[in-house]
C-alpha positions in Angstrom: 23.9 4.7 18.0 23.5 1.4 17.0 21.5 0.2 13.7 17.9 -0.5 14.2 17.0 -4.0 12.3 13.8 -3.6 10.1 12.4 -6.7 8.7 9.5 -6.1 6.1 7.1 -9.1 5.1 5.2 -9.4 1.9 3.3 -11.9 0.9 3.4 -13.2 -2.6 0.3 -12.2 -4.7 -1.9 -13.0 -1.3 -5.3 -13.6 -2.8 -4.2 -15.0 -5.8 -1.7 -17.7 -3.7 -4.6 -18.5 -1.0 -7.0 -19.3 -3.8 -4.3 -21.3 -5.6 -3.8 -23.2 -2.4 -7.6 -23.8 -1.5 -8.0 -25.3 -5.5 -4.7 -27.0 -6.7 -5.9 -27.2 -10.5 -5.8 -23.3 -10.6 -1.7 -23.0 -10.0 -1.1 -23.1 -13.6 -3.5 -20.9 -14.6 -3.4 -17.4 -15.1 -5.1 -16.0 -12.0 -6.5 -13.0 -10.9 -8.6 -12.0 -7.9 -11.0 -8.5 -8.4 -14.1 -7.4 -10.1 -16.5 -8.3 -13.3 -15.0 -7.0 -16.3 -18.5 -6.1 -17.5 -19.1 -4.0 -14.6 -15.5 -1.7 -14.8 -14.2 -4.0 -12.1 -10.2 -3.8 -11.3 -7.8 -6.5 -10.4 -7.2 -6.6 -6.3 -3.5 -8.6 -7.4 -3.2 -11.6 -10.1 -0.9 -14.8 -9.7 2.7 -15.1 -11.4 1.6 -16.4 -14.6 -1.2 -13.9 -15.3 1.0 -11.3 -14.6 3.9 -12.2 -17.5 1.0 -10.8 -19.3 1.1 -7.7 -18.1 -2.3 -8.1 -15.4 -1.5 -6.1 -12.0 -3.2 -5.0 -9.3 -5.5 -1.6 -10.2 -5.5 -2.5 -13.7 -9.0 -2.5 -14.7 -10.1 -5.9 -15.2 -11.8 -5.7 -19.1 -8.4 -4.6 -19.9 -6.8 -7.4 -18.1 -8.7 -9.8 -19.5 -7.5 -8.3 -23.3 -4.2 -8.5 -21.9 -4.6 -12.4 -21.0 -7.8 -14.0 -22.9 -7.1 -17.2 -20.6 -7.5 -15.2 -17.3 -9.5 -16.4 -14.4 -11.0 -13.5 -12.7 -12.2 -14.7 -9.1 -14.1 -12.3 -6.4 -12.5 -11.3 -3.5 -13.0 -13.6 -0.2 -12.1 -10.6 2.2 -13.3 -12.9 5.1 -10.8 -15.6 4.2 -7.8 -13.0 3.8 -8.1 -12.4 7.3 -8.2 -15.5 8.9 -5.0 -16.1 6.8 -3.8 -12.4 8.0 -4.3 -13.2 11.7 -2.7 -16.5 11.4 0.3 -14.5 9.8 0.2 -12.1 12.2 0.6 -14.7 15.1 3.7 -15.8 13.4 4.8 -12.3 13.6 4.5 -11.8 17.4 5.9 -14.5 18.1 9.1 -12.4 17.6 8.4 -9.1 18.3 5.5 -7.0 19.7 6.6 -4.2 17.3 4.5 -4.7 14.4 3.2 -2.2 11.6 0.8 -3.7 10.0 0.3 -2.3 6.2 -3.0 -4.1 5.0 -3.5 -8.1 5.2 -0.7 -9.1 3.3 2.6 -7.0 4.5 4.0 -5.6 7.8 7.1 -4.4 9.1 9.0 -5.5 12.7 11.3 -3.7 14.4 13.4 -6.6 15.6 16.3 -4.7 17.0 15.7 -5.8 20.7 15.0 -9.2 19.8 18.0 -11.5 20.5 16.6 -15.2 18.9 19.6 -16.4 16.5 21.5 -14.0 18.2 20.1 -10.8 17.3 20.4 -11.6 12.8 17.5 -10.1 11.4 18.8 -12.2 8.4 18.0 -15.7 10.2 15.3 -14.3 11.8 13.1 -13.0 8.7 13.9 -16.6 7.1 12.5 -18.7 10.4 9.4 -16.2 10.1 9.1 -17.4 6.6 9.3 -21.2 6.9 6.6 -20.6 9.7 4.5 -18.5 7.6 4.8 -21.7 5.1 4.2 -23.9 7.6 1.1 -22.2 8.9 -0.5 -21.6 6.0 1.1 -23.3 3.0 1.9 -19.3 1.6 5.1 -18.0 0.9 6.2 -14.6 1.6 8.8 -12.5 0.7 11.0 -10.6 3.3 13.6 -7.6 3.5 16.0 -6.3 6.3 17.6 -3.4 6.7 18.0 -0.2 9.2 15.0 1.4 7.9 11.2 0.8 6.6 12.2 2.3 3.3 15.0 -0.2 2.6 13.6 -3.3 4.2 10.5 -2.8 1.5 13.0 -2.3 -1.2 15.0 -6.0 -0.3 11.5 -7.4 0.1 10.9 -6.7 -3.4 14.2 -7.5 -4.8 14.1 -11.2 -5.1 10.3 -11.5 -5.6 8.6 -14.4 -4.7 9.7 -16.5 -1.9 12.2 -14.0 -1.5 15.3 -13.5 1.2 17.2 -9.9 0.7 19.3 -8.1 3.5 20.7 -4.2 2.9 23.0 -4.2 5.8 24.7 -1.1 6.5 27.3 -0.7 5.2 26.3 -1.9 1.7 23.4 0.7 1.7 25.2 3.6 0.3 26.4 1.7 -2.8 23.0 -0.4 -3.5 20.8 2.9 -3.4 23.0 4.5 -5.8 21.9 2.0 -8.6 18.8 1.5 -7.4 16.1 3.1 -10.0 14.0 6.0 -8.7 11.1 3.8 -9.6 11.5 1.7 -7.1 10.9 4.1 -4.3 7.7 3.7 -2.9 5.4 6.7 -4.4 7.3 7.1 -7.5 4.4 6.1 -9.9 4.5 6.3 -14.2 4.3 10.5 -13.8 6.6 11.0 -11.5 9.4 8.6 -13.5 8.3 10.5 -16.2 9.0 14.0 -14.7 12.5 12.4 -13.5 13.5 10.9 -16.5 12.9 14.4 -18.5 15.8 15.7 -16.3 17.8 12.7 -16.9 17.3 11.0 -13.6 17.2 7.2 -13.6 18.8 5.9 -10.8 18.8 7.2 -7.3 22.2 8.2 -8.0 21.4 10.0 -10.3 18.7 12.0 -8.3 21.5 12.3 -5.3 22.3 15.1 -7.9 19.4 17.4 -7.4 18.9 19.9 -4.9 16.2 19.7 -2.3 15.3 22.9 -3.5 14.4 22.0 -7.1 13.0 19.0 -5.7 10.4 20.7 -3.2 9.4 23.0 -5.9 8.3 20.8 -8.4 7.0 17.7 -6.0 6.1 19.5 -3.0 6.6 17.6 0.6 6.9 14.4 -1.3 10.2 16.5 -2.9 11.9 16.5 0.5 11.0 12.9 0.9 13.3 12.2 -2.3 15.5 13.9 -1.1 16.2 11.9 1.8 14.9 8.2 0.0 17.4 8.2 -2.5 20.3 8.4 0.0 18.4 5.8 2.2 17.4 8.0 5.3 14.1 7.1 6.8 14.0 8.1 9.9 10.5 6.6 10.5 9.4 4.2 13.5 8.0 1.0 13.2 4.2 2.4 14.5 3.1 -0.6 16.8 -1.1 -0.1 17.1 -1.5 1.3 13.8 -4.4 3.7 13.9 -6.2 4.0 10.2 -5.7 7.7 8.8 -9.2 7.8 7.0 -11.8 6.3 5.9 -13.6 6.2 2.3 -16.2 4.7 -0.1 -16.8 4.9 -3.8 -18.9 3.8 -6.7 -17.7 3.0 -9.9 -21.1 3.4 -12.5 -21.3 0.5 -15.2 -21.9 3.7 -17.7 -20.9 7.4 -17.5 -23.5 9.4 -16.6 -23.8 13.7 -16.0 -23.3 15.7 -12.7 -27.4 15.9 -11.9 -27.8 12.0 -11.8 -24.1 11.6 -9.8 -26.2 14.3 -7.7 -28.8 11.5 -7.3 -26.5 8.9 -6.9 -25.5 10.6 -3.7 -27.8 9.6 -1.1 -27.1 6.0 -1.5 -23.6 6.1 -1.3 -24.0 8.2 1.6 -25.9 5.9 3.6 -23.7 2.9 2.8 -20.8 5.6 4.0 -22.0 6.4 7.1 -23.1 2.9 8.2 -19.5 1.9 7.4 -18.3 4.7 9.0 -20.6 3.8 12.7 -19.2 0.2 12.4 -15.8 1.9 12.9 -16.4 4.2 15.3 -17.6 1.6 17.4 -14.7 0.1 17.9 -13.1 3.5 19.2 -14.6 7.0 18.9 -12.0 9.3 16.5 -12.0 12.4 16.1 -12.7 13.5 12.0 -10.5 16.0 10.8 -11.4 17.1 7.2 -14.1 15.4 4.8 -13.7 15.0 1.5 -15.6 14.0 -2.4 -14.2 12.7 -5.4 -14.7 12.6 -8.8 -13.7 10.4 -11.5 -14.7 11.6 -14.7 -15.1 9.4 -18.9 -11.3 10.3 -19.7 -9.9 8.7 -16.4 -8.7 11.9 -15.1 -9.7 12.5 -11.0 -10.2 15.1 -8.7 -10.2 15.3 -4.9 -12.4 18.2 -3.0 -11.1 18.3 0.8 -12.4 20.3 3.8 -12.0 21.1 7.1 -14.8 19.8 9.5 -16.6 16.7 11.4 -19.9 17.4 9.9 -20.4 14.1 7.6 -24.1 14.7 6.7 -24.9 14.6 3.1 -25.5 18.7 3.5 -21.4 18.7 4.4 -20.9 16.3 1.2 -22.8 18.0 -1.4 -21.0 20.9 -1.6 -18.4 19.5 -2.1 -19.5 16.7 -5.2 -20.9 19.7 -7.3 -17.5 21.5 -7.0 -15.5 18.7 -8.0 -18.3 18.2 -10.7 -18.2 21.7 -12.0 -14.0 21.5 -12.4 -14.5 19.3 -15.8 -17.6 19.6 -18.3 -17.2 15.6 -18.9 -19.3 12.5 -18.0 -18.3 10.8 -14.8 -17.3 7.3 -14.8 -17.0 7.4 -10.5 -17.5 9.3 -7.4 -16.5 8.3 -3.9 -16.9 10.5 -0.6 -14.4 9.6 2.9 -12.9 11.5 6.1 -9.5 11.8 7.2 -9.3 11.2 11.3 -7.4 13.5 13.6 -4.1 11.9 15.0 -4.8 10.6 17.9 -1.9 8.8 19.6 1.8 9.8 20.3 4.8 8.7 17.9 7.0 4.9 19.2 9.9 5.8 21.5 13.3 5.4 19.8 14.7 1.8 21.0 17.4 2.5 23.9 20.8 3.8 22.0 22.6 1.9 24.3 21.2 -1.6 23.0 23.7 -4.3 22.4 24.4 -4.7 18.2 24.4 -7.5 16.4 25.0 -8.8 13.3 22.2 -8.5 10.3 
């Protein structure tokens, strides 16, 4: 069977870059785009310079702003984003109809039919940048590979403005040096919980059995498993259908379970008006609902059911359990639906398809 050719696209620090671009004089300036620091706000991503300083996307922005004094905080423009999204996106389909996107700023393309600069996902990923420049005066960073999971990994490599191509038969070699904290999912805990058995490198966790892995990380165990060989048997899902949908409140001060009780009501109507703008582009199903709770000491906890009752009868319920796990003020609470899955999985491109090179 020959190869597929994944190409992932990334753009480089999206909101941060399209503000940069609309006002010249901020480019040298450490840069951030998110919410008031007085008001427990967190960084949505942060420019190049503001991040030597350690400011990153979900970091809370009072703490960015300790981290970098000079830092420019700026609120989101979310209407802007996607007009420069869309304009992206036409670059994209230009291409290839097989596009996945993965929020405004990144996407994957299954380019493994396309036969433009005779079939190189290599020279085509590097026209699709200099267009994306020439559209819209961003750069973006791109990977190819045979999979999604190594096409994000050689977007990332070379970070920004970046060109990076796995091709096969390099693949085994590069993911054995590649660090398990570079898989997608492997956040500070995890690393941790792999570094106490001595695994560092995907090599390293190569090692491990599935069994060991399952038990003490679940389903995302047997993901591992397979990641850190580089098998990712995954399709590029063209019409990406969104799996839930959420909202959540973050108080400026901490306050008990009765008043998050009467904070309810409010965040449930917001919810649910959110929720009817959705549905009216397409009726889904709702599959489970679900509350959570974020209490003074940062810890969180998720209450999930089965059911497509969202009234704030279904929601309540739920809230006071969550409330009840930890006797500690609450700092946030946020309630959201998962939607049934609704649409069948993209055929497997033809086996039979002519290969060329990446």
């Amino acid at each position: 069977m020959c190869p597929r050719k994944i190409i992932h696209v990334d753009m480089d620090a999206f909101y941060a870059a399209v503000e940069m671009r609309d006002n010249p004089d901020l480019r040298d300036k450490p840069l951030a785009v998110g919410g008031d620091p007085s008001r427990r706000g967190v960084i949505c991503t942060a420019n190049y310079v503001a991040r030597k300083y350690g400011v990153k996307s979900a970091v809370a922005s009072a703490s960015a702003v300790k981290l970098c004094p000079g830092l420019i905080i700026l609120r989101p423009d979310m209407e802007k984003y996607k007009r420069e999204s869309r304009r992206i996106h036409e670059v994209f389909a230009r291409f290839t109809g097989k596009i996945e996107s993965v929020g405004l700023d990144e996407a994957y393309l299954d380019v493994s039919d396309v036969t433009d600069f005779d079939g190189s996902g290599t020279l085509i990923a590097k026209e699709i940048k200099r267009l994306v420049h020439e559209t819209t005066a961003l750069t973006a960073s791109a990977g190819i590979a045979s999979n999604k999971f190594l096409a994000k990994v050689a977007s990332d490599y070379k970070k920004p403005d970046g060109l990076f191509c796995i091709s096969p038969r390099m693949a085994d070699e590069f993911v054995k040096t590649l660090e398990v904290k570079r898989i997608p999912g492997v956040g500070k805990v995890t690393a941790q919980k792999l570094a106490a058995i001595k695994v560092k490198t995907c090599g390293d966790l190569q090692s491990v059995h599935k069994e060991t892995l399952v038990r003490n990380f679940g389903k995302f165990g047997a993901a591992l498993y397979d990641l850190c060989r580089g098998n990712d048997d995954r399709e590029v899902e063209v019409g990406w259908e969104r799996k839930s949908l959420s909202i959540e409140t973050t108080f400026d001060a901490d306050i008990n379970g009765e008043e998050c009780v009467g904070r309810l009501p409010d965040l449930h109507e917001n919810f649910m008006r959110r929720l009817a703008r959705y549905q009216d582009k397409g009726k889904r199903p709702i599959h489970s609902i679900h509350a959570k709770i974020k209490f003074k000491d940062f810890s969180a906890t998720t209450i999930e059911r089965g059911g497509d009752g969202t009234g704030i009868e279904q929601f309540l319920p739920l809230l006071k359990d969550g409330l009840g796990r930890k006797d500690l003020p609450v700092r946030l609470i946020g309630i959201g639906v998962k939607f049934a899955v609704t649409k069948p999985r993209v055929q497997k491109a033809n086996p039979l398809q002519l290969s060329f090179g990446f």
